[in-house]
GUMAR-61990 format. One record per residue (C-alpha): residue number from 0; residue in one letter; x, y, z. Coordinates in steps of 0.1 Angstrom, whole numbers, padded with zeros to 4 digits, always signed. Each point is the difference from the previous one (the first is absolute). Layout:
<loba seq="NUM" type="A" x="X" y="Y" z="Z"/>
...
***
This chain:
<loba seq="0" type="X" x="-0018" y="-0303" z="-0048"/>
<loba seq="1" type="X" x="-0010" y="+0035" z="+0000"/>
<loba seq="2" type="X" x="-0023" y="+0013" z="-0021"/>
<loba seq="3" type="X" x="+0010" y="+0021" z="-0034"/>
<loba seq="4" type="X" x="-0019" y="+0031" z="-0008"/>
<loba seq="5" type="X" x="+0000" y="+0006" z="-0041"/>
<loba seq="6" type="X" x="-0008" y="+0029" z="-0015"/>
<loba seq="7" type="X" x="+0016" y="+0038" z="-0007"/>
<loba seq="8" type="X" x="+0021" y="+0011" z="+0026"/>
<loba seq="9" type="X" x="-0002" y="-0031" z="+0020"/>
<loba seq="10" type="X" x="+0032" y="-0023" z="+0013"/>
<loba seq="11" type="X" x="-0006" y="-0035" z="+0017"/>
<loba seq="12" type="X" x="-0004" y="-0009" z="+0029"/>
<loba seq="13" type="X" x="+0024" y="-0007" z="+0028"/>
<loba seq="14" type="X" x="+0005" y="-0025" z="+0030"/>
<loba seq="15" type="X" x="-0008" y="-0040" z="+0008"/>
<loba seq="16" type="X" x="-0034" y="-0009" z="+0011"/>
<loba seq="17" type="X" x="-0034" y="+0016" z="-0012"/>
<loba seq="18" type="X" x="-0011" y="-0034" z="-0013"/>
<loba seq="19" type="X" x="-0023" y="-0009" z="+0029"/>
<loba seq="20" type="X" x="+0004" y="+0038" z="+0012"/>
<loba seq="21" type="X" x="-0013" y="+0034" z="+0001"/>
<loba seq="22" type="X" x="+0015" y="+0024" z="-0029"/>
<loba seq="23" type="X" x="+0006" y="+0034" z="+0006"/>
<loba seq="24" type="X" x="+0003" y="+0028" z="-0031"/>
<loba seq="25" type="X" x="+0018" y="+0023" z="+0006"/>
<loba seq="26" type="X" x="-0002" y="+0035" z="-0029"/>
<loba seq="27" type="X" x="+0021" y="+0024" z="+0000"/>
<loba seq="28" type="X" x="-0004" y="+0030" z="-0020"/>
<loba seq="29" type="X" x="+0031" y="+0009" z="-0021"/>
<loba seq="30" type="X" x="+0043" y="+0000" z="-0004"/>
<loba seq="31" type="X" x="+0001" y="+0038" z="-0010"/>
<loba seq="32" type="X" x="+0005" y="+0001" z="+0043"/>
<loba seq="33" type="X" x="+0029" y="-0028" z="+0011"/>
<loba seq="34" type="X" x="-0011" y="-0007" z="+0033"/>
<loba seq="35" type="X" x="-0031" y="-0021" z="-0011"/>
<loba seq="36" type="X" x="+0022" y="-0027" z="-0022"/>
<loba seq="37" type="X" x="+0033" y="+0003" z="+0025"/>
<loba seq="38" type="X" x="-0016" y="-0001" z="+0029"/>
<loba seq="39" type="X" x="-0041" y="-0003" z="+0005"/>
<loba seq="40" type="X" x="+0002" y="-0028" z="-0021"/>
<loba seq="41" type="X" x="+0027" y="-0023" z="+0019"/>
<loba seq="42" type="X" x="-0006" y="+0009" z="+0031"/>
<loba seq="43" type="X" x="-0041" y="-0011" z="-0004"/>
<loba seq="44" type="X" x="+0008" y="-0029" z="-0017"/>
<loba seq="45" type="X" x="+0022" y="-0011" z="+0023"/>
<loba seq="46" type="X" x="-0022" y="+0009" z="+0032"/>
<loba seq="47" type="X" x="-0028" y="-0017" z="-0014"/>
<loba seq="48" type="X" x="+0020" y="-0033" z="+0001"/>
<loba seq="49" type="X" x="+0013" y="+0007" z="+0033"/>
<loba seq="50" type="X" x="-0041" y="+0004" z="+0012"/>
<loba seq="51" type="X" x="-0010" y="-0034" z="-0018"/>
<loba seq="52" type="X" x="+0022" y="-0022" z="-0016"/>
<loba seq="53" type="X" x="-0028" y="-0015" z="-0018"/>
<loba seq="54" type="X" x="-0010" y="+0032" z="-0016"/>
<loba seq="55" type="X" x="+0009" y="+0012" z="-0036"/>
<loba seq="56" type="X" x="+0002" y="+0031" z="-0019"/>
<loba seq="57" type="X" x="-0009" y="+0016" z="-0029"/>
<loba seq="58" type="X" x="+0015" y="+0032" z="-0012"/>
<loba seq="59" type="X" x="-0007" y="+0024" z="-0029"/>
<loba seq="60" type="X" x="+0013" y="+0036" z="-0004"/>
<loba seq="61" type="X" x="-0022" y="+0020" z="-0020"/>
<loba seq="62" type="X" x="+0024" y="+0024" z="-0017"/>
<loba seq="63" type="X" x="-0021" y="+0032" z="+0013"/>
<loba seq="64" type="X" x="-0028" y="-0010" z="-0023"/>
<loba seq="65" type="X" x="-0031" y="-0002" z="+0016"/>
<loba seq="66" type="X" x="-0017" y="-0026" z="-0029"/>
<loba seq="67" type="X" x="+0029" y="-0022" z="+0004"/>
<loba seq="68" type="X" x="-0006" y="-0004" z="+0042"/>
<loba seq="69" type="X" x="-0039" y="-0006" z="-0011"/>
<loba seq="70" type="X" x="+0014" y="-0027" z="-0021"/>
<loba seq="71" type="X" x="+0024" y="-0012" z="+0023"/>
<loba seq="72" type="X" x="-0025" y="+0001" z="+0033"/>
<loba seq="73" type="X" x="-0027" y="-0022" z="-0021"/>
<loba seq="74" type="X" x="+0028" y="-0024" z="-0009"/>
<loba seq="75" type="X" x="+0006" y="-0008" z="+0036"/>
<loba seq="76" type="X" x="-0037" y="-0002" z="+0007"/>
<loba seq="77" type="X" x="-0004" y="-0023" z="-0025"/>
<loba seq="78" type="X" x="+0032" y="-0023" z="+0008"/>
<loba seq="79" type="X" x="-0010" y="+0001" z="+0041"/>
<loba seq="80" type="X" x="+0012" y="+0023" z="+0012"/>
<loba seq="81" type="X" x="-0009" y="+0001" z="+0044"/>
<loba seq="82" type="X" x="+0011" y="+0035" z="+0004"/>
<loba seq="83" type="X" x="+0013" y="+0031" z="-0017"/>
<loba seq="84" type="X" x="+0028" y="+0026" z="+0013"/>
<loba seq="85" type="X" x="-0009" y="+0028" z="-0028"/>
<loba seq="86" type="X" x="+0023" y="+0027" z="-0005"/>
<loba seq="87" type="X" x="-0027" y="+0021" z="-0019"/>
<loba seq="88" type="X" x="+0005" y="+0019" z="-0030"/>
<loba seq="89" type="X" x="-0028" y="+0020" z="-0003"/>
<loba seq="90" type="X" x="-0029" y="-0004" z="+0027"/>
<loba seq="91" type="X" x="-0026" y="+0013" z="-0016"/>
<loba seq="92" type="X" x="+0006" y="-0025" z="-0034"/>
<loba seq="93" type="X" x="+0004" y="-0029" z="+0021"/>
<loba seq="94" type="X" x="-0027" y="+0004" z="+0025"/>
<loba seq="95" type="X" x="-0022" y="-0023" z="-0025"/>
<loba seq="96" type="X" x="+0027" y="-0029" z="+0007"/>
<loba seq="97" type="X" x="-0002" y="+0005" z="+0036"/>
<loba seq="98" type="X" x="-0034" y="-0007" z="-0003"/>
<loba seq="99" type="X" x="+0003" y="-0027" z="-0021"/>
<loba seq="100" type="X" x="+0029" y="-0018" z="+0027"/>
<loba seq="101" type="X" x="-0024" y="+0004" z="+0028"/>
<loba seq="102" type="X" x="-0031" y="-0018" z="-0023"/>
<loba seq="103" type="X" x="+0027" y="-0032" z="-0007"/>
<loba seq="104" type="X" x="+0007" y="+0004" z="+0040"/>
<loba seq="105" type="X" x="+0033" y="+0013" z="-0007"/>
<loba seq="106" type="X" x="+0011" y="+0022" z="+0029"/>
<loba seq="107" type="X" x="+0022" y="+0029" z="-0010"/>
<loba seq="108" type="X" x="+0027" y="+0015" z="+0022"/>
<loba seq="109" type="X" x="+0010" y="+0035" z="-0017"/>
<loba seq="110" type="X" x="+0037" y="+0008" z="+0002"/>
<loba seq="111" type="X" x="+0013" y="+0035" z="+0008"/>
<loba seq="112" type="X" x="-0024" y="+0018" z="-0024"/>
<loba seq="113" type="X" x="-0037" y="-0004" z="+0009"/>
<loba seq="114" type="X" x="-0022" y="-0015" z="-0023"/>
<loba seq="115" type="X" x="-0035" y="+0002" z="-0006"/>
<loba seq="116" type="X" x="-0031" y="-0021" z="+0009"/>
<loba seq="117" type="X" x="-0004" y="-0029" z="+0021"/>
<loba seq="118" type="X" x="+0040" y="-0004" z="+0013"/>
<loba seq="119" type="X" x="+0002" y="-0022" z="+0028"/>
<loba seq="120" type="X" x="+0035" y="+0015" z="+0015"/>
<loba seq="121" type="X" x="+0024" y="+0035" z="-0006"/>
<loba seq="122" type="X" x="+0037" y="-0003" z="+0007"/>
<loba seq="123" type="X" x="+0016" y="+0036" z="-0005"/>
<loba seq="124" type="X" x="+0022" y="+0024" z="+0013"/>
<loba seq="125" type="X" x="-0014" y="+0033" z="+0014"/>
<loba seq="126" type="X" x="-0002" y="+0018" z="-0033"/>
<loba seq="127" type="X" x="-0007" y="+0034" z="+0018"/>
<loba seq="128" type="X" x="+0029" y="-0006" z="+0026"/>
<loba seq="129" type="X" x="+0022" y="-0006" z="-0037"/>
<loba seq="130" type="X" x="-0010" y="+0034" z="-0012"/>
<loba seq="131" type="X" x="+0005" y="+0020" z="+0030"/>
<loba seq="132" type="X" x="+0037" y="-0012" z="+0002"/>
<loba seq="133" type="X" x="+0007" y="+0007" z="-0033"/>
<loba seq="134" type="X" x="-0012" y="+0035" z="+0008"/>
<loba seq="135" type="X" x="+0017" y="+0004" z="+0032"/>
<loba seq="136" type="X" x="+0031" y="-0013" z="-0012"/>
<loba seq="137" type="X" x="-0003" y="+0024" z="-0031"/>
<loba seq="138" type="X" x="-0006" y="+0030" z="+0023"/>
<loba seq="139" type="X" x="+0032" y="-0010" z="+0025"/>
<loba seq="140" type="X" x="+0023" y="-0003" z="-0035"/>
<loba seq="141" type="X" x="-0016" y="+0035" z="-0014"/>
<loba seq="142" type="X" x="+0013" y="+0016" z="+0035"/>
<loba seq="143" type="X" x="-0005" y="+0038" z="+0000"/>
<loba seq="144" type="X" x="-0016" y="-0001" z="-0036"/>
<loba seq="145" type="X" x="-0027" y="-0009" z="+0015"/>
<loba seq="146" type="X" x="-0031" y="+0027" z="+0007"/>
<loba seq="147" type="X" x="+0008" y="+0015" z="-0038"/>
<loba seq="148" type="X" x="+0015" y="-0028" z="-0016"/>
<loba seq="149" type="X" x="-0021" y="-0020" z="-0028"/>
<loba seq="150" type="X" x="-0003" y="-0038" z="-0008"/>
<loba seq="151" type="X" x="-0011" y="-0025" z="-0027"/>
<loba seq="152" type="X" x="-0023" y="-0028" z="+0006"/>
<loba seq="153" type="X" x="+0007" y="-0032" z="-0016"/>
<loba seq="154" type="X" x="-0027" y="-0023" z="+0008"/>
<loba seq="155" type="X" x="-0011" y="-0039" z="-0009"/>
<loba seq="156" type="X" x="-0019" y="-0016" z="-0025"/>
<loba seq="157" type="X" x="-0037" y="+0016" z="+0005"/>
<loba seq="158" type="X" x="-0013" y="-0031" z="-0004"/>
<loba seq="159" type="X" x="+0018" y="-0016" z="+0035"/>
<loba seq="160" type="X" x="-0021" y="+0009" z="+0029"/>
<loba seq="161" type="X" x="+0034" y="+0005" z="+0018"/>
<loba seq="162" type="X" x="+0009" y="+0029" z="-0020"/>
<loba seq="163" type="X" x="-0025" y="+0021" z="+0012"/>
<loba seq="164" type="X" x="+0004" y="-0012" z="+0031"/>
<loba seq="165" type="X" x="+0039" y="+0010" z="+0002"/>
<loba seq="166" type="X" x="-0010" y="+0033" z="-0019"/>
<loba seq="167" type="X" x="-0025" y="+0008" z="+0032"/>
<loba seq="168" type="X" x="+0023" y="-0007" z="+0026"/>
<loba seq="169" type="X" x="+0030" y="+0023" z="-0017"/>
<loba seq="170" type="X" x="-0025" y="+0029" z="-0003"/>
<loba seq="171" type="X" x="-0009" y="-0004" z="+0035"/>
<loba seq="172" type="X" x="+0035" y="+0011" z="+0008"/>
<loba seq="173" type="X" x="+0007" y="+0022" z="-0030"/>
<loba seq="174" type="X" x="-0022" y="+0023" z="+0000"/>
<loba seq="175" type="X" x="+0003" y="+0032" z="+0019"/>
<loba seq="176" type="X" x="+0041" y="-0009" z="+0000"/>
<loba seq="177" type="X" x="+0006" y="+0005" z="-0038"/>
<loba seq="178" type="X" x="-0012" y="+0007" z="-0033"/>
<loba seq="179" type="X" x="-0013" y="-0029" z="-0020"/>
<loba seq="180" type="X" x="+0013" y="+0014" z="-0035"/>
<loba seq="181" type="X" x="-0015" y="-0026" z="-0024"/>
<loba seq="182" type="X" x="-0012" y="-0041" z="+0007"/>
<loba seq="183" type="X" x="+0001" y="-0028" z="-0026"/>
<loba seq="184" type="X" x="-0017" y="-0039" z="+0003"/>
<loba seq="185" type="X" x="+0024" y="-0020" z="-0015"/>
<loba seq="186" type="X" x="-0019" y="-0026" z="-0017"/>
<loba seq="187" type="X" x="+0019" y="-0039" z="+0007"/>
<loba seq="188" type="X" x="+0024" y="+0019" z="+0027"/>
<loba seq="189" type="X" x="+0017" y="-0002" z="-0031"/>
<loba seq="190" type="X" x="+0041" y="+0015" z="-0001"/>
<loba seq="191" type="X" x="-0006" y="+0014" z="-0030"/>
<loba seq="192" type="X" x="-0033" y="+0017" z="+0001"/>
<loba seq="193" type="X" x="+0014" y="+0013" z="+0032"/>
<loba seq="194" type="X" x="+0031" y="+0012" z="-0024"/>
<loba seq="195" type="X" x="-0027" y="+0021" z="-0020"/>
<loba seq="196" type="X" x="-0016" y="+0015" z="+0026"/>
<loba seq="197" type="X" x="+0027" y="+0012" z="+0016"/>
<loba seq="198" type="X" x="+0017" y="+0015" z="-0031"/>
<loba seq="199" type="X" x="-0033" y="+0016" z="-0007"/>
<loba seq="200" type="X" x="-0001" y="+0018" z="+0029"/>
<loba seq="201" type="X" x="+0037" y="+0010" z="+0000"/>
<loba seq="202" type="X" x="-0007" y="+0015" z="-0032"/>
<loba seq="203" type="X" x="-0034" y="+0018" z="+0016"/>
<loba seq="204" type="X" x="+0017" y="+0012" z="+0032"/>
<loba seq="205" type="X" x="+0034" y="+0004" z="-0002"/>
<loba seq="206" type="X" x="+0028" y="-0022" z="+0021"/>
<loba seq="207" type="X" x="+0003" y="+0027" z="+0024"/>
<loba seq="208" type="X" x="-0036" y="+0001" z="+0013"/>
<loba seq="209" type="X" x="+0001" y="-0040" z="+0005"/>
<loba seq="210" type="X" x="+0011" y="+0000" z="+0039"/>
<loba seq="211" type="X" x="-0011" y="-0040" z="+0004"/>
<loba seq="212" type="X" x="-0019" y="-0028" z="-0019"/>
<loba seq="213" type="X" x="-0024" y="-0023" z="+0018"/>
<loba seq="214" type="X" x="+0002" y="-0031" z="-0023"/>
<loba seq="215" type="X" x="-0024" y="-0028" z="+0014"/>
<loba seq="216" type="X" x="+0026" y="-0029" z="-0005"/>
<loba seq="217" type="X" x="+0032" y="-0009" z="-0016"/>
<loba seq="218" type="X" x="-0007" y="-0005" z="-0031"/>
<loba seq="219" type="X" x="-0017" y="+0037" z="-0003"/>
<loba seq="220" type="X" x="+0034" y="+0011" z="+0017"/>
<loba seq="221" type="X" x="+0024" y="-0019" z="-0024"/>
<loba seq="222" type="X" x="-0021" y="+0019" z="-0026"/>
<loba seq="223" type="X" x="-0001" y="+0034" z="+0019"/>
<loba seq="224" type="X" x="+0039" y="-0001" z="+0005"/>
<loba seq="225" type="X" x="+0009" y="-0008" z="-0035"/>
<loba seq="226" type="X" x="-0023" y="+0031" z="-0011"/>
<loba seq="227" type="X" x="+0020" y="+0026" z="+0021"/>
<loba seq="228" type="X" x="+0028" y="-0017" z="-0010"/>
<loba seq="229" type="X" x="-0001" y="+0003" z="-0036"/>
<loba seq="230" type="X" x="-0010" y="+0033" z="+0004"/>
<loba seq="231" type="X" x="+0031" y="+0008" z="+0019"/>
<loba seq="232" type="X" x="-0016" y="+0008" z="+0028"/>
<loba seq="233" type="X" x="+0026" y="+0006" z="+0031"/>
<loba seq="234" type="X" x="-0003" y="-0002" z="+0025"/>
<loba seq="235" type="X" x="-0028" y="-0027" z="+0003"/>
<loba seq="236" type="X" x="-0030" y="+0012" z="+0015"/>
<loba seq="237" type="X" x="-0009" y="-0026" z="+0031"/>
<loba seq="238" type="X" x="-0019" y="-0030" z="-0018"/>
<loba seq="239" type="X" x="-0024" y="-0025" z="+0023"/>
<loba seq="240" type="X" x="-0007" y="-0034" z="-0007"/>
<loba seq="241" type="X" x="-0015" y="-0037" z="+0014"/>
<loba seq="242" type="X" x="+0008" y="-0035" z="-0001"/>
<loba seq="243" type="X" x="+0038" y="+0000" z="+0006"/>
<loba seq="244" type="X" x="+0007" y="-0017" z="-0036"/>
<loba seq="245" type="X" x="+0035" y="-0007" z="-0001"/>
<loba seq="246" type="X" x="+0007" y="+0028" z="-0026"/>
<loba seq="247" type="X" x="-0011" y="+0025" z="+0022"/>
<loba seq="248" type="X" x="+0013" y="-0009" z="+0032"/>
<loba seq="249" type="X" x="+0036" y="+0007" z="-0019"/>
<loba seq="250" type="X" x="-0016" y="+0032" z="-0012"/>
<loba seq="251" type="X" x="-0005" y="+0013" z="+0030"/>
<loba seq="252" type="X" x="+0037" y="-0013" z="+0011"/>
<loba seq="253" type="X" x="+0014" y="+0022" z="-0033"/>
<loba seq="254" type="X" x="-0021" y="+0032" z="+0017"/>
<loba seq="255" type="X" x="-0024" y="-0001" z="-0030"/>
<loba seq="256" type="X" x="-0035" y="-0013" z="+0018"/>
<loba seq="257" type="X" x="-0004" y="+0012" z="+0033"/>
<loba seq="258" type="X" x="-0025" y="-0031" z="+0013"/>
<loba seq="259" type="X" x="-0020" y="-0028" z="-0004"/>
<loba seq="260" type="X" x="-0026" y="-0013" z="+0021"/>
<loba seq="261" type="X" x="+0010" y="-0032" z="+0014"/>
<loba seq="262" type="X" x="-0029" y="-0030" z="+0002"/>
<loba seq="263" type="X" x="+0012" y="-0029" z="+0014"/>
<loba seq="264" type="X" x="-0020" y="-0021" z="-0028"/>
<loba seq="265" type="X" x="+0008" y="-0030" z="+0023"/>
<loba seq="266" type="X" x="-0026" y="+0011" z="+0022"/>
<loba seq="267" type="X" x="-0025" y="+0004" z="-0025"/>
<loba seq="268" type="X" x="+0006" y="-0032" z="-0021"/>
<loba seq="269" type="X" x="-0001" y="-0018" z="+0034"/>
<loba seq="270" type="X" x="-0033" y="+0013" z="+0009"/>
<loba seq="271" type="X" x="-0014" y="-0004" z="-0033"/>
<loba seq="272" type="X" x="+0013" y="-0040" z="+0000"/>
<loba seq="273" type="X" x="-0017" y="-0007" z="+0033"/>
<loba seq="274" type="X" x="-0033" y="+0019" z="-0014"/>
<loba seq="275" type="X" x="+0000" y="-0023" z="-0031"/>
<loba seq="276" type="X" x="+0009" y="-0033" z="+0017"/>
<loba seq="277" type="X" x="-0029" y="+0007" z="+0031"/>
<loba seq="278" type="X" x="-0025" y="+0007" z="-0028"/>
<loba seq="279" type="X" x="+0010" y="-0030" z="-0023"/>
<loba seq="280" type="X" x="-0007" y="-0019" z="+0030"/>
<loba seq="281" type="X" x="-0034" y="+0015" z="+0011"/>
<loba seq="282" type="X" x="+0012" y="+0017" z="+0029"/>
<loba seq="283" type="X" x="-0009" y="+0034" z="+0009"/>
<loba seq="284" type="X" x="+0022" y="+0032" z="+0001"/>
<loba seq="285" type="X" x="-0005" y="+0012" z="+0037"/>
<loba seq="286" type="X" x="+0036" y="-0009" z="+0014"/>
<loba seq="287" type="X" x="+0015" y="+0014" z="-0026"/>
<loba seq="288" type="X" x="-0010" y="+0033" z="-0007"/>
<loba seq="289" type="X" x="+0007" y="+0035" z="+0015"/>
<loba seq="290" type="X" x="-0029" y="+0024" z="-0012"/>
<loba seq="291" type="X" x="-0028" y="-0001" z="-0030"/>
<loba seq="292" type="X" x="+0000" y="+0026" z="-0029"/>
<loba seq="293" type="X" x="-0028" y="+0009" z="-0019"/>
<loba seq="294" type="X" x="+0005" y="+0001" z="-0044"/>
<loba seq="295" type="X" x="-0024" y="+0019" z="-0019"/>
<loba seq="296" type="X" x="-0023" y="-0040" z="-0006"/>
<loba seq="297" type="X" x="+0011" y="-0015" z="+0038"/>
<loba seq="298" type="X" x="-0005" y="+0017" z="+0034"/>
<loba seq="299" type="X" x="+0020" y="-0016" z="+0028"/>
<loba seq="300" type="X" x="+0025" y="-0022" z="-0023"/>
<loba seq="301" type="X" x="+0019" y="-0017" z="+0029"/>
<loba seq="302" type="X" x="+0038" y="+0013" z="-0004"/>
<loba seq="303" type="X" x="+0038" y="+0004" z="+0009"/>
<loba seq="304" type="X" x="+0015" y="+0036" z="-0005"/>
<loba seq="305" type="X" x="+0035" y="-0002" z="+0008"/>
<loba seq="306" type="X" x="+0026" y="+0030" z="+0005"/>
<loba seq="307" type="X" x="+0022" y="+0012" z="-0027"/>
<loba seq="308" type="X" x="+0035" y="+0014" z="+0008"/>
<loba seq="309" type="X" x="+0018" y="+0033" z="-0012"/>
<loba seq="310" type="X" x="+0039" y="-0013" z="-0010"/>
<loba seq="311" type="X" x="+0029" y="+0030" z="-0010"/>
<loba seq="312" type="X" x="+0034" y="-0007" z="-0001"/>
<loba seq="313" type="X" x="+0006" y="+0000" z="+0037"/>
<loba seq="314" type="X" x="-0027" y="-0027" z="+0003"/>
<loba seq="315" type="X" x="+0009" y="-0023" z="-0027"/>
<loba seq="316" type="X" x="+0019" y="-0024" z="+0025"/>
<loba seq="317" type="X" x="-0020" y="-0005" z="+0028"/>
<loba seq="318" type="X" x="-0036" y="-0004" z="-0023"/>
<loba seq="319" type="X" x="+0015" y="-0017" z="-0031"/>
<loba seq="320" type="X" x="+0029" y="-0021" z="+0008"/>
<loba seq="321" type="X" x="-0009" y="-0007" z="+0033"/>
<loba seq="322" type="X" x="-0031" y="-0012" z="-0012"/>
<loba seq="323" type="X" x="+0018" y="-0021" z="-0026"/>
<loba seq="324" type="X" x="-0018" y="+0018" z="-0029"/>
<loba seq="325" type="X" x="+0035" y="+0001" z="-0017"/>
<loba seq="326" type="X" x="+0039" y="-0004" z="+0012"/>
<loba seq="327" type="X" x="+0019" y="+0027" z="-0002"/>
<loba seq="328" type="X" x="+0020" y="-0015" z="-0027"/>
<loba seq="329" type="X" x="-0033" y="+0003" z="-0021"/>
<loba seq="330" type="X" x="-0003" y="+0038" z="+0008"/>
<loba seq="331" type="X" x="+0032" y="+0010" z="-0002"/>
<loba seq="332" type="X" x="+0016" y="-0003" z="-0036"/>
<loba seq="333" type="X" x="+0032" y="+0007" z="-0007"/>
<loba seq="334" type="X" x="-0008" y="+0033" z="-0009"/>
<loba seq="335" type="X" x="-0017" y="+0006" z="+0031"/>
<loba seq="336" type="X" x="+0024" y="-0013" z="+0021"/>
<loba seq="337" type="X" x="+0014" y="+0034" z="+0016"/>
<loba seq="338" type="X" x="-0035" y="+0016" z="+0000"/>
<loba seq="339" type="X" x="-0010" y="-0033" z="+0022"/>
<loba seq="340" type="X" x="+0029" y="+0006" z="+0022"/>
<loba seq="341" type="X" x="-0012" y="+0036" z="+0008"/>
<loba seq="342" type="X" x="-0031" y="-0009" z="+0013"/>
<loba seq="343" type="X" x="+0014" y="-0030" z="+0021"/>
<loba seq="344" type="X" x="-0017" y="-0026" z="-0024"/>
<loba seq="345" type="X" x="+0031" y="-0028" z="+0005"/>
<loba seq="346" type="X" x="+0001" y="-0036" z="+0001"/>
***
């Protein structure tokens, strides 16, 4: 049977086989964002067993504590371990278990953040491409308030090396077209911390200087929203987001987030299953990979970038259902069922 992973954070393992097999860990880096249990986790699982029956897996989630992933990466070391798909915490503080995977022969495949030290693989989406749609979307919904109209910055957690990367690509578009009023990491891409932010700068600003929000993700948007909410802000000020979680997708039906960016995780958890299972078995990278990235440790880390996708109201049925990321039953409530009608989103 598959292998079980103790320790804090950690669930079992999952799948037949592993007994005479390769096992592959997969860590992922929290549950404050619901795409990682909901859907990274599934869908990996489940490709890895689809790539070798014989494989199994070990899984941990590290609660967005960078001690408890140390923990959690030595434990699958230590109990075999033939690969590791790390969804990285913090780079910097786990860099030293990087190193200490590649001294066991332990090949690690980092998973859409980039970790440091010896990694063997990078699956991601473009994280520049992410934040130059969030900015060009912001700017289309801001219309002629752009030029003199001023904006608040929501970023990530500092400590993700996507964050920054987001925050680089949204400048690249912002600046020049508006005024960037104030900017706030949000540490965890935590709702609430997002909640404080934006409250504080409602208070420091004024609601009528806020023309649009860049939140990085959902989360920071479900956060954001419930700020200008309680603060009776009306109308909403145009509010960005990423992952298409669930919540937000009906958001943006109710007119109260004006987009996500849409990453078809099935690409990425597909890529980083055939990584893991080619390296558990000794085989090279070359026919999979599209490009190499360099981390601040690692030049020429062989890689996949794949290509995020701005989704508004109008776009929500031919990215989302189509791609059978939820039913339309799922998005449209009861309460949204007339909202859903106006933008065509019908069974």
């Amino acid at each position: 049977m598959a292998a079980v992973l103790a320790g804090a954070g950690c669930t079992g393992g999952s799948g037949d086989g592993g007994e005479d097999g390769p096992t592959v860990g997969v860590l992922l880096p929290s549950r404050a964002v619901p795409r990682w249990e909901q859907s990274d986790r599934p869908m990996i699982e489940k490709r890895v067993k689809e790539l070798c029956a014989e494989c199994a897996v070990m899984y941990a989630n590290a609660e967005n504590d960078a001690a408890s992933q140390r923990q959690q990466m030595t434990s699958m070391i230590t109990r075999g371990a033939s690969v590791l798909i790390l969804d990285v915490v913090d780079p910097k503080a786990l860099r030293s278990s990087v190193r200490e995977a590649h001294r066991e022969g332990v090949p690690v495949v980092a998973y859409d953040r980039l970790a440091e030290g010896p990694i063997s693989g990078f699956v991601s989406f473009d994280g520049h491409q992410v934040g130059r749609l969030q900015a060009a979307a912001l700017l289309t919904a801001m219309g002629p308030r752009v030029g003199g109209g001023g904006v608040v910055l929501m970023n990530g957690d500092p400590s993700s090396p996507n964050a920054a990367w987001y925050e680089r690509g949204a400048k690249s578009v912002l600046e020049d077209e508006v005024r960037i009023l104030k900017s706030y990491d949000t540490l965890g891409w935590r709702k609430e911390n997002a909640h404080h932010h934006m409250s504080a700068a409602i208070r420091a600003l004024g609601p009528q200087r806020i023309d649009g929000v860049l939140a990085a993700n959902d989360s920071i948007a479900a956060g954001v929203i419930a700020a200008l909410k309680s603060a009776r802000v009306s109308p909403l000020p145009p509010v960005t987001g990423q992952d298409a979680d669930l919540a937000a997708v009906r958001r943006i039906v109710e007119g109260e987030q004006y987009m996500t960016v849409y990453k078809p995780f099935r690409l990425e958890t597909d890529a980083a299953a055939a990584m893991a299972v080619a390296l558990a078995r000794g085989n090279d990278l070359d026919a999979l990979v599209t490009t190499t990235v360099d981390s601040p440790t690692t030049r020429d880390v062989p890689a996949v970038l794949l290509n995020p996708a701005a989704v508004t109201r109008d776009g929500i049925g031919r990215t989302l259902v189509r791609d059978g990321v939820y039913t339309v039953d799922q998005i449209c409530t009861p309460k949204l069922r007339r909202a859903c009608d106006r933008i065509g989103l019908t069974r």
